[in-house]
Backbone as XML, in Angstrom:
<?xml version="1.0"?>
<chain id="A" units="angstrom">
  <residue number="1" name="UNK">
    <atom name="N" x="0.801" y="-1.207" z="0.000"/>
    <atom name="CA" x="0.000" y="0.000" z="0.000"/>
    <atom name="C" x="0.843" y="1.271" z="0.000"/>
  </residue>
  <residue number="2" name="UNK">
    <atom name="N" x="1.733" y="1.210" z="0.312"/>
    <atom name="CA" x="2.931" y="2.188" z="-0.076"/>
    <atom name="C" x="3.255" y="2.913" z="-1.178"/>
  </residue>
  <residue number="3" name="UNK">
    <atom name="N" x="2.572" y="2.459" z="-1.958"/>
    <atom name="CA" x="3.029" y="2.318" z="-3.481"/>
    <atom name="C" x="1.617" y="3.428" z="-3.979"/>
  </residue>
  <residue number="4" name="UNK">
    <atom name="N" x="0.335" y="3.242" z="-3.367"/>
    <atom name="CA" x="-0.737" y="3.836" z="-3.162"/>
    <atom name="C" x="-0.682" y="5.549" z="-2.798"/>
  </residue>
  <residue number="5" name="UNK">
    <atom name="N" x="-0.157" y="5.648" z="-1.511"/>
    <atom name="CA" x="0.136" y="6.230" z="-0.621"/>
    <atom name="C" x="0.812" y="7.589" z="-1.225"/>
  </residue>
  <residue number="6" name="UNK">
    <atom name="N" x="2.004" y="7.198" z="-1.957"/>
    <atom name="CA" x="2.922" y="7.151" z="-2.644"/>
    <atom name="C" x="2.173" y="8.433" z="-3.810"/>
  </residue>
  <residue number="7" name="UNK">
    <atom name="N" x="1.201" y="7.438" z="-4.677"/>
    <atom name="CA" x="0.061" y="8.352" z="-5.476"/>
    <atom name="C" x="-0.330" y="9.096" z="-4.838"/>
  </residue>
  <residue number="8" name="UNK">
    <atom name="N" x="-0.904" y="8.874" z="-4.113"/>
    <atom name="CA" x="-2.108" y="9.845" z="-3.600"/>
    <atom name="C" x="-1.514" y="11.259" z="-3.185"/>
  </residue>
  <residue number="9" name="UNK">
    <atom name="N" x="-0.387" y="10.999" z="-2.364"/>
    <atom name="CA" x="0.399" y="12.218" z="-2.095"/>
    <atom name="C" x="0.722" y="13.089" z="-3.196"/>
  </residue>
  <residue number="10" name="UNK">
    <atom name="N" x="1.235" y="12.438" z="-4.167"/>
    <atom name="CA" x="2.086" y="13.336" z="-5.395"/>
    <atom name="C" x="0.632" y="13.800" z="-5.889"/>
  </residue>
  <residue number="11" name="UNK">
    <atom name="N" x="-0.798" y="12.902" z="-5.844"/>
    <atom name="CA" x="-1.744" y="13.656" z="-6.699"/>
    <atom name="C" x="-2.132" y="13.177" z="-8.136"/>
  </residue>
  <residue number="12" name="UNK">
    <atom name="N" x="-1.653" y="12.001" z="-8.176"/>
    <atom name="CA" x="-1.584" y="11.134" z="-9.461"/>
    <atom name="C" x="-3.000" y="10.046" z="-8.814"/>
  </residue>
  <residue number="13" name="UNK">
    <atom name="N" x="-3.832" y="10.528" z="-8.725"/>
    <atom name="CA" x="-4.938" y="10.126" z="-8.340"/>
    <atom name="C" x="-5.609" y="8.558" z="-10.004"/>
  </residue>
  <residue number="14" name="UNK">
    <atom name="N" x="-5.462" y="9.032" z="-11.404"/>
    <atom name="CA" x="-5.641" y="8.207" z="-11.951"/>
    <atom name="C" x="-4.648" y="7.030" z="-11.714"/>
  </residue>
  <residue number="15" name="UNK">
    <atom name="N" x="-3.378" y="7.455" z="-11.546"/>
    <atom name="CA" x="-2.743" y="5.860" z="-11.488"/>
    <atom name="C" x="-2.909" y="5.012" z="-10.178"/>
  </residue>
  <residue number="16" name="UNK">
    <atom name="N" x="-3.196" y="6.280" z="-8.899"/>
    <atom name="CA" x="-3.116" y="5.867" z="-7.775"/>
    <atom name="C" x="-5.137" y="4.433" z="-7.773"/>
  </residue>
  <residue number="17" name="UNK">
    <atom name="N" x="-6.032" y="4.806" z="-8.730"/>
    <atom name="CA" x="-7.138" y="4.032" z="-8.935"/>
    <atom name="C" x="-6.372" y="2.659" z="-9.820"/>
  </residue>
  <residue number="18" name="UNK">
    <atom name="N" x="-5.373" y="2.793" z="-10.712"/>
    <atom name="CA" x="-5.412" y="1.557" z="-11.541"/>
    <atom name="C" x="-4.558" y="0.958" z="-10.281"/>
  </residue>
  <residue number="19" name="UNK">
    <atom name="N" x="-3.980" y="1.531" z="-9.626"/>
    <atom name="CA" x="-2.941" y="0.515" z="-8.663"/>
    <atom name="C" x="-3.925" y="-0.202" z="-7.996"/>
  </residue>
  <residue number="20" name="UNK">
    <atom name="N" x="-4.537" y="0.193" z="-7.579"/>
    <atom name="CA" x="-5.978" y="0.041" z="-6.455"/>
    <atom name="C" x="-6.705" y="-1.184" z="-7.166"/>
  </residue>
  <residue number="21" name="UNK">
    <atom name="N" x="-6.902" y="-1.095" z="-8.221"/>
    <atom name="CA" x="-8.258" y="-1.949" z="-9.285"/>
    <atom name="C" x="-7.174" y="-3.372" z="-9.228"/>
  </residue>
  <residue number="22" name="UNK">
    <atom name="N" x="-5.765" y="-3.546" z="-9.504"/>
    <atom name="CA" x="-5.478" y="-4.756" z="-9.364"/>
    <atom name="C" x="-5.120" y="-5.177" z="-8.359"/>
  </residue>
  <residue number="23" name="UNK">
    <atom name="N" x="-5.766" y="-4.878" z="-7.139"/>
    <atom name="CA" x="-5.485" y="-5.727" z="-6.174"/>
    <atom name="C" x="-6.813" y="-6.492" z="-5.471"/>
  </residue>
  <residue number="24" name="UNK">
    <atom name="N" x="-6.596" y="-7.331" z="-4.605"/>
    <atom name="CA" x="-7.717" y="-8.021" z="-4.456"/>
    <atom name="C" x="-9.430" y="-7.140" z="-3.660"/>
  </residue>
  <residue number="25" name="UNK">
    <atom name="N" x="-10.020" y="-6.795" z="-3.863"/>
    <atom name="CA" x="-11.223" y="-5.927" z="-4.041"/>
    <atom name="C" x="-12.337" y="-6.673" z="-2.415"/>
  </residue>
  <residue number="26" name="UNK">
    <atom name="N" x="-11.934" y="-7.622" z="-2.288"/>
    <atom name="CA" x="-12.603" y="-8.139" z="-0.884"/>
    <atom name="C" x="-11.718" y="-8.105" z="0.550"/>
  </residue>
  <residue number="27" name="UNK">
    <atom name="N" x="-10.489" y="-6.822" z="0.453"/>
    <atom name="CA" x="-9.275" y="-6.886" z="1.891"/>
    <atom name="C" x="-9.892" y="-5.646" z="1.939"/>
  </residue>
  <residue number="28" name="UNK">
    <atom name="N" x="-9.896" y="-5.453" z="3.348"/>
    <atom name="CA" x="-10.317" y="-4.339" z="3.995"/>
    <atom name="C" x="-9.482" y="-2.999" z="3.789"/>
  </residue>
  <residue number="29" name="UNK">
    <atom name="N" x="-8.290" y="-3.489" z="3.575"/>
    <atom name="CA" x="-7.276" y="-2.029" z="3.154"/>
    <atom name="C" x="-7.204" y="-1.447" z="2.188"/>
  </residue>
  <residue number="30" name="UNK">
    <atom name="N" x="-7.449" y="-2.505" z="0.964"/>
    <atom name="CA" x="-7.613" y="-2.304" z="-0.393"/>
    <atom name="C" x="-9.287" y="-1.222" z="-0.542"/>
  </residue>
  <residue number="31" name="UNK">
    <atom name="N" x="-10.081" y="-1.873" z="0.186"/>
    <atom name="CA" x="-11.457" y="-0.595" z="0.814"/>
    <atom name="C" x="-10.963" y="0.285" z="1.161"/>
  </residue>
  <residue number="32" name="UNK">
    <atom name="N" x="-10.445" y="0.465" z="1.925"/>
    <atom name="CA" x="-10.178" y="1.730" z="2.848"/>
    <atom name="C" x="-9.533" y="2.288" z="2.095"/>
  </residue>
  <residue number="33" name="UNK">
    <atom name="N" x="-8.534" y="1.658" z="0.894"/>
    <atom name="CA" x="-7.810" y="2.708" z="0.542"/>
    <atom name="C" x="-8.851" y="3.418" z="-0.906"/>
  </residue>
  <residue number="34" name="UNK">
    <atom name="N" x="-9.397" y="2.811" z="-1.534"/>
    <atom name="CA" x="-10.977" y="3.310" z="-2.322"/>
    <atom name="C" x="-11.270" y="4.388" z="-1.801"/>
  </residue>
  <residue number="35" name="UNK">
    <atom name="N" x="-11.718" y="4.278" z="-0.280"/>
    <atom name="CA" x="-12.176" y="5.244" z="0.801"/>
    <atom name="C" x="-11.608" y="6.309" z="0.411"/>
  </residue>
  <residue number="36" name="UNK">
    <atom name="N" x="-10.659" y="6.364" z="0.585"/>
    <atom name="CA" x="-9.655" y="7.638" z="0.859"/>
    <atom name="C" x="-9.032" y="8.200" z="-0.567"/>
  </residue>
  <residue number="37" name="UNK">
    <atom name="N" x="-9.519" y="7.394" z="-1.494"/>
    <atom name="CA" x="-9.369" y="7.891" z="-2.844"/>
    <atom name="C" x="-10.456" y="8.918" z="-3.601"/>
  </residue>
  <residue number="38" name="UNK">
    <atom name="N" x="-11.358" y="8.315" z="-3.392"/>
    <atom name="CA" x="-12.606" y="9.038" z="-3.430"/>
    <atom name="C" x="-12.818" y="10.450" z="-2.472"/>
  </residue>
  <residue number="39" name="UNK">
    <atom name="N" x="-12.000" y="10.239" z="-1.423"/>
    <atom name="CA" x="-12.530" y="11.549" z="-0.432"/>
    <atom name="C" x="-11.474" y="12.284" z="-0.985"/>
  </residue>
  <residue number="40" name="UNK">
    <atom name="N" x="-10.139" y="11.851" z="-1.876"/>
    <atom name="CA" x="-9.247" y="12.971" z="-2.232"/>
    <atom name="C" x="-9.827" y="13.537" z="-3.609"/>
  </residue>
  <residue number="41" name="UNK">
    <atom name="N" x="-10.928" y="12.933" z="-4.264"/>
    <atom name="CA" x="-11.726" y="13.134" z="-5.149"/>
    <atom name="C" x="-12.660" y="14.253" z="-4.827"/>
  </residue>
  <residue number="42" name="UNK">
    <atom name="N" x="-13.117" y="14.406" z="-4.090"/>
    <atom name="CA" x="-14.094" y="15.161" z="-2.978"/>
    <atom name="C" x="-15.527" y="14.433" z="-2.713"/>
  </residue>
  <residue number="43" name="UNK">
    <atom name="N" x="-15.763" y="13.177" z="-3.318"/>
    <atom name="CA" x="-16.900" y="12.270" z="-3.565"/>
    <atom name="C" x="-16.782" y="11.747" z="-2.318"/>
  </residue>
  <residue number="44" name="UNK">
    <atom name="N" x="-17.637" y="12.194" z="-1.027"/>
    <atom name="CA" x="-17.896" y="11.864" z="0.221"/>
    <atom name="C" x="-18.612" y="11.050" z="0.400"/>
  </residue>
  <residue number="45" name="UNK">
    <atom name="N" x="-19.389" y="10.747" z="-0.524"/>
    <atom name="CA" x="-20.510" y="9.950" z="-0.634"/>
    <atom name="C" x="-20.053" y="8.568" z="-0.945"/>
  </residue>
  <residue number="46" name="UNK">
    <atom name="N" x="-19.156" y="8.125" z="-1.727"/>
    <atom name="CA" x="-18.971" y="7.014" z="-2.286"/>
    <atom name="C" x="-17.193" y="6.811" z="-1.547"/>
  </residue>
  <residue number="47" name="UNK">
    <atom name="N" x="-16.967" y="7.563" z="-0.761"/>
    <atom name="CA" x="-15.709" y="7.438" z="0.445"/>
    <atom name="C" x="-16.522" y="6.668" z="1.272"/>
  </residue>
  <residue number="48" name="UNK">
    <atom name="N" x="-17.434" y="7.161" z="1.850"/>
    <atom name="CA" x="-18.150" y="6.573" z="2.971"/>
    <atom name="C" x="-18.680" y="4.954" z="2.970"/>
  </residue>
  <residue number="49" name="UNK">
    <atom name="N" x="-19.297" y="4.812" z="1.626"/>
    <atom name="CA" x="-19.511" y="3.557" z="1.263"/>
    <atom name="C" x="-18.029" y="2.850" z="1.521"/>
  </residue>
  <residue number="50" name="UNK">
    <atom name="N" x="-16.992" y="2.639" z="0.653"/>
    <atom name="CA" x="-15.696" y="2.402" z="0.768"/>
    <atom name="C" x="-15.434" y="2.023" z="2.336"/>
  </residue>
  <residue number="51" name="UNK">
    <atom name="N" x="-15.258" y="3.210" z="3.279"/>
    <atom name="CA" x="-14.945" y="3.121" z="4.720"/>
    <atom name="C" x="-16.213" y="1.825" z="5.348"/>
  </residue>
  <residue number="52" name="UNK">
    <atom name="N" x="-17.441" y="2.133" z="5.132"/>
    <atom name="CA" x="-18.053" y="0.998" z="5.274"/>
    <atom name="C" x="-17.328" y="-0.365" z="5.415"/>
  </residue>
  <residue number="53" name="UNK">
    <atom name="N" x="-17.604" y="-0.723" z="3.924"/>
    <atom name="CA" x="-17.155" y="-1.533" z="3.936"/>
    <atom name="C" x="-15.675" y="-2.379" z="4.023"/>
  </residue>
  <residue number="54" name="UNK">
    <atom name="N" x="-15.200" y="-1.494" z="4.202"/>
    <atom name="CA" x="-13.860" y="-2.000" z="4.581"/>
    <atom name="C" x="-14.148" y="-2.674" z="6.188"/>
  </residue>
  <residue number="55" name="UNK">
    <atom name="N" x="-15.249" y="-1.558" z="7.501"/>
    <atom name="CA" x="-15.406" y="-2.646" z="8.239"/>
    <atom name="C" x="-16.257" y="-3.717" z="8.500"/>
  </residue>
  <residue number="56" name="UNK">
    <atom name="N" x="-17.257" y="-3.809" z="7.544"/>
    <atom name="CA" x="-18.077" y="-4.799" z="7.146"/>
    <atom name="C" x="-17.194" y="-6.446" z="7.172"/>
  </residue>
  <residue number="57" name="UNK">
    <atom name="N" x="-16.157" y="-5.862" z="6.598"/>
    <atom name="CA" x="-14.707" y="-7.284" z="6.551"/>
    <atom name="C" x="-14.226" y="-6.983" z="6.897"/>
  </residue>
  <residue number="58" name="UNK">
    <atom name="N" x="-13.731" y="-5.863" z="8.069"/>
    <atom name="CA" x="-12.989" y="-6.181" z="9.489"/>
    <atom name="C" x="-13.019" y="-4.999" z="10.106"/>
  </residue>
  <residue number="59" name="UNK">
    <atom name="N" x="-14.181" y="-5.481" z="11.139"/>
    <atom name="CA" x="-15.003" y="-4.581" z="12.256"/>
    <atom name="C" x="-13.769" y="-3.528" z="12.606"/>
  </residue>
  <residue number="60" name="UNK">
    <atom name="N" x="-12.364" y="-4.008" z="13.494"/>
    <atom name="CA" x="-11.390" y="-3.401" z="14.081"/>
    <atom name="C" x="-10.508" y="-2.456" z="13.288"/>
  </residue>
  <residue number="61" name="UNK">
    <atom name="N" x="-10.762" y="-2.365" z="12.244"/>
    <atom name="CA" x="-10.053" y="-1.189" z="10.731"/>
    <atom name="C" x="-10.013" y="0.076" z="11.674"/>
  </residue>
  <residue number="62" name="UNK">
    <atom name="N" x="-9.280" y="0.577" z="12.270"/>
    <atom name="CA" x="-9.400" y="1.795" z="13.202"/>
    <atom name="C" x="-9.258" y="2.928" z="12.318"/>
  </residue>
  <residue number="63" name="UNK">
    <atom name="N" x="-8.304" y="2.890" z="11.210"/>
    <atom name="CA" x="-8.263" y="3.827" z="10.155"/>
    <atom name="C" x="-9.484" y="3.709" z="9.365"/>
  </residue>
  <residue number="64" name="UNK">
    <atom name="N" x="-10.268" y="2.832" z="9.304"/>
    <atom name="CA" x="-11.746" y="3.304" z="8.622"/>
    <atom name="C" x="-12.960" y="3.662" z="9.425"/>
  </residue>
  <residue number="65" name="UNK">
    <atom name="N" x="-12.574" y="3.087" z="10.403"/>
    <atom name="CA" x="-13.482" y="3.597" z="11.276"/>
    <atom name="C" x="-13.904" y="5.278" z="11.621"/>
  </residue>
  <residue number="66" name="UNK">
    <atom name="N" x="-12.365" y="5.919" z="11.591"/>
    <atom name="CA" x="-11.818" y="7.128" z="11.847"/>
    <atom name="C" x="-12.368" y="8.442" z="10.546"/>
  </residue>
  <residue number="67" name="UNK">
    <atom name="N" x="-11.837" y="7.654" z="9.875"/>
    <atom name="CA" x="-11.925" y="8.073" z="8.309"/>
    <atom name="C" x="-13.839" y="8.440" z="7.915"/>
  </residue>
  <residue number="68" name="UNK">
    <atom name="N" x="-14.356" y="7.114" z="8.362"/>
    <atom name="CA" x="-16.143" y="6.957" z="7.584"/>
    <atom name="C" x="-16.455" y="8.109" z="8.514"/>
  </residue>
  <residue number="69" name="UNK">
    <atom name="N" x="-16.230" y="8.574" z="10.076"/>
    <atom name="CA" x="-16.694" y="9.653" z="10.754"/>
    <atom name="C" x="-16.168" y="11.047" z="10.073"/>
  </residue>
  <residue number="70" name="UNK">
    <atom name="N" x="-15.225" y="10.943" z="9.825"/>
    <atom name="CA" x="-14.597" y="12.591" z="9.216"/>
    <atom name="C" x="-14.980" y="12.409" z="8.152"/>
  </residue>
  <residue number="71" name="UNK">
    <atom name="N" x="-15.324" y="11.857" z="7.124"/>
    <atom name="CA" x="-15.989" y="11.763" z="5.553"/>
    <atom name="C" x="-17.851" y="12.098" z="5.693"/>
  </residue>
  <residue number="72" name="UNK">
    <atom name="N" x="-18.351" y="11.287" z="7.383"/>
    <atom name="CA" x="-19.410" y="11.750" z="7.490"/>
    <atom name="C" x="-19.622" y="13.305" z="8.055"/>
  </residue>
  <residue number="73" name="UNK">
    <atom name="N" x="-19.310" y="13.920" z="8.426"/>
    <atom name="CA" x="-18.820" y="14.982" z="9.227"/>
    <atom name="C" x="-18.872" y="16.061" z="7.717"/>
  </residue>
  <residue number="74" name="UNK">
    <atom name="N" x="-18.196" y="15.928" z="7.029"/>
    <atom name="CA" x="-17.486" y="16.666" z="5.705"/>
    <atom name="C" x="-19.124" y="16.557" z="4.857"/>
  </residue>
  <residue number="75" name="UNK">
    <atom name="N" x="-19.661" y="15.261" z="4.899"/>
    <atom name="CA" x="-20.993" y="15.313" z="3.869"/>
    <atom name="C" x="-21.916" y="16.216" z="5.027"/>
  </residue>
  <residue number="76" name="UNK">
    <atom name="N" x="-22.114" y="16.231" z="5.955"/>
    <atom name="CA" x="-23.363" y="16.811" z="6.622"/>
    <atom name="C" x="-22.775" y="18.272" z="6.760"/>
  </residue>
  <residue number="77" name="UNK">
    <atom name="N" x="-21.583" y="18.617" z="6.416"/>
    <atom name="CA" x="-21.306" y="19.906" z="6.466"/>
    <atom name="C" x="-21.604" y="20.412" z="5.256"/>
  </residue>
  <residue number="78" name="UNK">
    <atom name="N" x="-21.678" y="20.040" z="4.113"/>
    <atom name="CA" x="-21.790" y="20.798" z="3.000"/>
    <atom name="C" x="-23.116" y="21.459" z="2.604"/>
  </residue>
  <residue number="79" name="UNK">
    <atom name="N" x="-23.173" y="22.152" z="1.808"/>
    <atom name="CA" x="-24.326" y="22.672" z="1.815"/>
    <atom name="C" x="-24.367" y="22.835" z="-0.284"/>
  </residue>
  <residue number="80" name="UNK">
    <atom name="N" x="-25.422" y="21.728" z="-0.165"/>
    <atom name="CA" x="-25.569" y="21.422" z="-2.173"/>
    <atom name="C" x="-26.015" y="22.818" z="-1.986"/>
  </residue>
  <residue number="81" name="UNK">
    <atom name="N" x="-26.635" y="23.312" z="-2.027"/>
    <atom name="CA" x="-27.535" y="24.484" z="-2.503"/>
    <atom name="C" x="-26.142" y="25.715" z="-3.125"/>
  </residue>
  <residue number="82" name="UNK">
    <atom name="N" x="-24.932" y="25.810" z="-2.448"/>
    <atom name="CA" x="-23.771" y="26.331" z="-2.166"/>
    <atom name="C" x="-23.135" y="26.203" z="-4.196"/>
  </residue>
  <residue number="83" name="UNK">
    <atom name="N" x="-23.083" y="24.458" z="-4.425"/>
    <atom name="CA" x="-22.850" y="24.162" z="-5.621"/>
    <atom name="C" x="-23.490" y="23.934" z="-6.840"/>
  </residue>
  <residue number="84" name="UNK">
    <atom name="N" x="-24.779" y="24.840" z="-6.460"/>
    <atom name="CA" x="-25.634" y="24.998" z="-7.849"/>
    <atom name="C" x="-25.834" y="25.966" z="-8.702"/>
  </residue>
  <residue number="85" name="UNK">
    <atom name="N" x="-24.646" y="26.856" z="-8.783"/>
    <atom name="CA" x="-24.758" y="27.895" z="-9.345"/>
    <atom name="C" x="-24.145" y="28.003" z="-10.679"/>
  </residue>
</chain>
């Protein structure tokens, strides 16, 4: 996941998704890290799903756990009405 990490920082967000797509899609980190791809996307909505399920397959994910609250936090703060102009 380093290698992920790695993307996401520099901002290479498309390669940092193909790294992501070949790895196995049912490990909780490989979720979490979806999670956190999407929220660098600004798509809070489909982060949250991600953080979900990452603990859906393993309750104790403390980094998703952490993460699905500050991604929920970020969606109930926004205000659509703000981005319809």
């Amino acid at each position: 996941m380093e290698r992920f990490v790695d993307l996401l920082q520099e901002g290479k967000l498309t390669e940092a998704e193909e790294f992501l797509q070949n790895l196995d899609q049912a490990n909780d980190n490989v979720l979490y890290c979806w999670g956190r791809l999407y929220s660098r996307k600004g798509d809070e909505a489909k982060a949250i799903s991600y953080y979900a399920k990452a603990l859906e397959v393993y309750p104790n994910n403390e980094e998703a756990r952490v993460r699905l609250e500050i991604a929920r936090e970020i969606l109930s703060f926004r205000d659509a009405n703000l981005y319809n102009h």
